[in-house]
N, C-alpha and C positions, 0 to 999 in steps of 0.2 A: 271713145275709141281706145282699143287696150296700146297700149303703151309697147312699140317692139324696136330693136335694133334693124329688123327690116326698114323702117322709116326713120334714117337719120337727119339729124341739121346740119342741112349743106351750107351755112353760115359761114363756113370756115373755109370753104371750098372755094378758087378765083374762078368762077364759071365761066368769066369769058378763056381766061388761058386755058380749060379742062377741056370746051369747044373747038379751040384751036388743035385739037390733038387729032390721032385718024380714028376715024370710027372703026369697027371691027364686025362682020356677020357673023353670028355662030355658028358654026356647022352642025348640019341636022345631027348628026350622031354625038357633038361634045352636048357639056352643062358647065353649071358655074358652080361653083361651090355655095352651097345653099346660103349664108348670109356674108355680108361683108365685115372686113376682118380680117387684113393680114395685119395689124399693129404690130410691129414689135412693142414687147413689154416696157412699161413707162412711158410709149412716145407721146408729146404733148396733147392734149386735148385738140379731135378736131383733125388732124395731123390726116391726109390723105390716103396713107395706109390704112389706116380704120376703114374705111368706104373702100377698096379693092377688092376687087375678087379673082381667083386664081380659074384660070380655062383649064378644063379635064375633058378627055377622051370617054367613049363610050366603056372607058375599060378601067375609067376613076385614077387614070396617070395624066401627066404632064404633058403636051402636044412635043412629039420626039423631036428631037433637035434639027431645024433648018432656020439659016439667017432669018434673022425679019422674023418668024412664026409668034404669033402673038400667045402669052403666058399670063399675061393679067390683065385685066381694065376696070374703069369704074361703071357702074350704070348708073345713069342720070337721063331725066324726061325720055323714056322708051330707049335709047342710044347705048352702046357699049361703046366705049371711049378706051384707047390703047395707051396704060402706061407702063408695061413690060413685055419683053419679046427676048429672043432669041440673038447670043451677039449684044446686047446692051451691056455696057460695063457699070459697075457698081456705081461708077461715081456721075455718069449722067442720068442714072434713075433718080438717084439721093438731088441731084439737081433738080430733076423734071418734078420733084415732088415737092422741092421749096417755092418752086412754080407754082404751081397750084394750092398751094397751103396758103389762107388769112388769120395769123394769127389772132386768136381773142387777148385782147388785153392784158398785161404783167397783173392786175390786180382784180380782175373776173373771177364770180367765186368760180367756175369751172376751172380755173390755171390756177386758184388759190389748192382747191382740192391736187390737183395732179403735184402739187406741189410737195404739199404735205405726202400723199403715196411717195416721192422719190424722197424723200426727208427720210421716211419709216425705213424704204427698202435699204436707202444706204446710209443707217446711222450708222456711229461710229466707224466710220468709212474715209479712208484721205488716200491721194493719189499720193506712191513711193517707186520713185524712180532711182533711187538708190538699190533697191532690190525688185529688179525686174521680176513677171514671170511668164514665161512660156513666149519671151522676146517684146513683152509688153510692160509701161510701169506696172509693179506690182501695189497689192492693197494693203495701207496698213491701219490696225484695229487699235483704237486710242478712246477710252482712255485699254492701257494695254492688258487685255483679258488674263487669269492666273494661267492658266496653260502656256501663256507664252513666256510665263515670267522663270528663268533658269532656278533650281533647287540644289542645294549644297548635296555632293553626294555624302553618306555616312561615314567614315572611319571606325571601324571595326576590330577590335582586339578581343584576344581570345581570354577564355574563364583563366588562365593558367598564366596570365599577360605579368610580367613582372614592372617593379611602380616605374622605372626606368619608359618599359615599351607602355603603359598606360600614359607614362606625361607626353611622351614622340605622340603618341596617337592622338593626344587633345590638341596638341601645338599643329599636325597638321590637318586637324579638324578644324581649327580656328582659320589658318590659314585657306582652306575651301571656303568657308564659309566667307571671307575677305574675299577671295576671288570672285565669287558667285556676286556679292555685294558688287561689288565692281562692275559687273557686267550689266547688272540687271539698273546700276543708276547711270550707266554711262548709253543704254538704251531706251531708258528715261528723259535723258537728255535730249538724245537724236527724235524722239517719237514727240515729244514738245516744238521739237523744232519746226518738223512735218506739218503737225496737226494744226494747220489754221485754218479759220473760217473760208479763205479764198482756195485753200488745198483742199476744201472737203468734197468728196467723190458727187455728193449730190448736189451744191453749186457747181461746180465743174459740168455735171450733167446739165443741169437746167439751163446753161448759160451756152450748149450746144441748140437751142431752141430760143432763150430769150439774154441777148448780150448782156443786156444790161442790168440784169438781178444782183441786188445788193444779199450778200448770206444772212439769211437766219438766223441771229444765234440762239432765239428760245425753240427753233425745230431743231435744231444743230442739239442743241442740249436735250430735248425731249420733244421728237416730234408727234404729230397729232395722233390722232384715233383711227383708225381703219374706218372707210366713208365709203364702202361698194366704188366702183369702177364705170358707172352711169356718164358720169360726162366725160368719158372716152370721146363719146359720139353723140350724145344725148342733148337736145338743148336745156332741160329740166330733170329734177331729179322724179320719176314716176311715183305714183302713190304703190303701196303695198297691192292693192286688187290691178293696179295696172302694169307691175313691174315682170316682164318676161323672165324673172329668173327661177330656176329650178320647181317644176311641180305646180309654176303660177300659185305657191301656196307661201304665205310668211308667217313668221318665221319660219325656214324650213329646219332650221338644225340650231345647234348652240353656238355656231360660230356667223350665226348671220347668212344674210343674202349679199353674194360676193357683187352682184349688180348695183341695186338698190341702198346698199348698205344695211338695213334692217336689222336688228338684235331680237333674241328670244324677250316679248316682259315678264319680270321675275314674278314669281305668284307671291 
């Protein structure tokens, strides 16, 4: 059987709680969006979002806004099951969907893989709440990248500089260069202070899905390899003739099959 995100493992899914929800008729004129798939990016293997699908109009929008109007559901055994509507506020979808979520194991290679992708996305990543941005902790990059690091500006005298104005210009060339010194070990300091294993943006993330992950520190230092994106939803990783990514053909390029994971082999 070819191997497709049309037929996910609902393994993850509390079917009796998914059951408990109201069902939904289509109307002749909407569809669904052809596969399921609303994840937001990184969310844990499994996660109910992956299995959603968003209701559209014969006219490929959104059913217009009236309380209750249902906006998304999952399907399971023939049934469109309702977990977004019209009027639902943020924080009881994010609920109704811990509902239905069974997570896989802290240490299943599927959670091990999602793991490693949030490691990649957010290396050198730590949560700074010292410098907000856009009214949220801001991010900071450690170890700290040359761009971020301040540069002495030049002191400048002219061809005709007598030895008087060439010594002023070295002594307050030295003196930048002390300043700059200063700034750049004193935000050395503070970005050491930050950056620890339990502050790193990708614990902090993972630990919004699994409390109790202890960090990394050889992902934290260098995390894995790019592995395709398959146990999103997948119970297995699909073979190359069975993998639904691009062209059903693999390798397809030099950067791999974003699904499957798959690399070109070198000749």
């Amino acid at each position: 059987m070819v191997h497709s995100r049309m037929n996910p493992d609902f393994s993850t899914i509390n079917v009796e709680s998914l059951k408990k929800l109201k069902t939904y008729e289509l109307p002749p004129s909407y569809h669904l969006q052809d596969e399921p798939g609303n994840g937001c990016h990184l969310d844990a293997p499994g996660y109910p979002t992956y299995f959603t699908r968003n209701v559209y109009t014969g006219h490929g929008n959104c059913p217009p806004y009236r309380e209750g109007r249902v906006t998304q559901v999952i399907s399971f055994e023939g049934k469109l099951y309702v977990t977004r509507w019209h009027g639902q506020s943020d924080q009881d979808h994010i609920k109704l969907l811990r509902r239905l979520w069974k997570p896989l194991a802290i240490n299943h290679p599927r959670t091990r893989l999602w793991m490693t992708a949030v490691y990649r996305h957010m290396a050198h990543c730590y949560q700074d709440v010292e410098r907000p941005e856009y009214g949220r902790p801001g991010t900071l990059i450690f170890p700290i990248p040359g761009y971020k690091i301040a540069k002495a500006k030049d002191i400048k005298v002219s061809v005709n500089a007598s030895a008087e104005e060439v010594e002023a210009a070295k002594r307050a060339q030295q003196a930048e260069v002390d300043r700059v010194n200063a700034l750049n070990e004193a935000e050395r300091i503070r970005a050491e202070r930050i950056a620890t294993p339990e502050n790193h943006n990708a614990v902090r993330f993972i630990r919004e899905f699994y409390p109790a992950l202890a960090p990394d520190l050889q992902q934290i230092e260098k995390p894995g390899p790019e592995q395709g994106d398959w146990w999103t939803i997948s119970a297995k990783r699909p073979s190359a003739k069975e993998c639904p990514g691009p062209y059903r053909r693999h390798p397809h390029n030099e950067n791999g099959c974003q699904f499957c994971g798959r690399y070109p082999k070198k000749a």
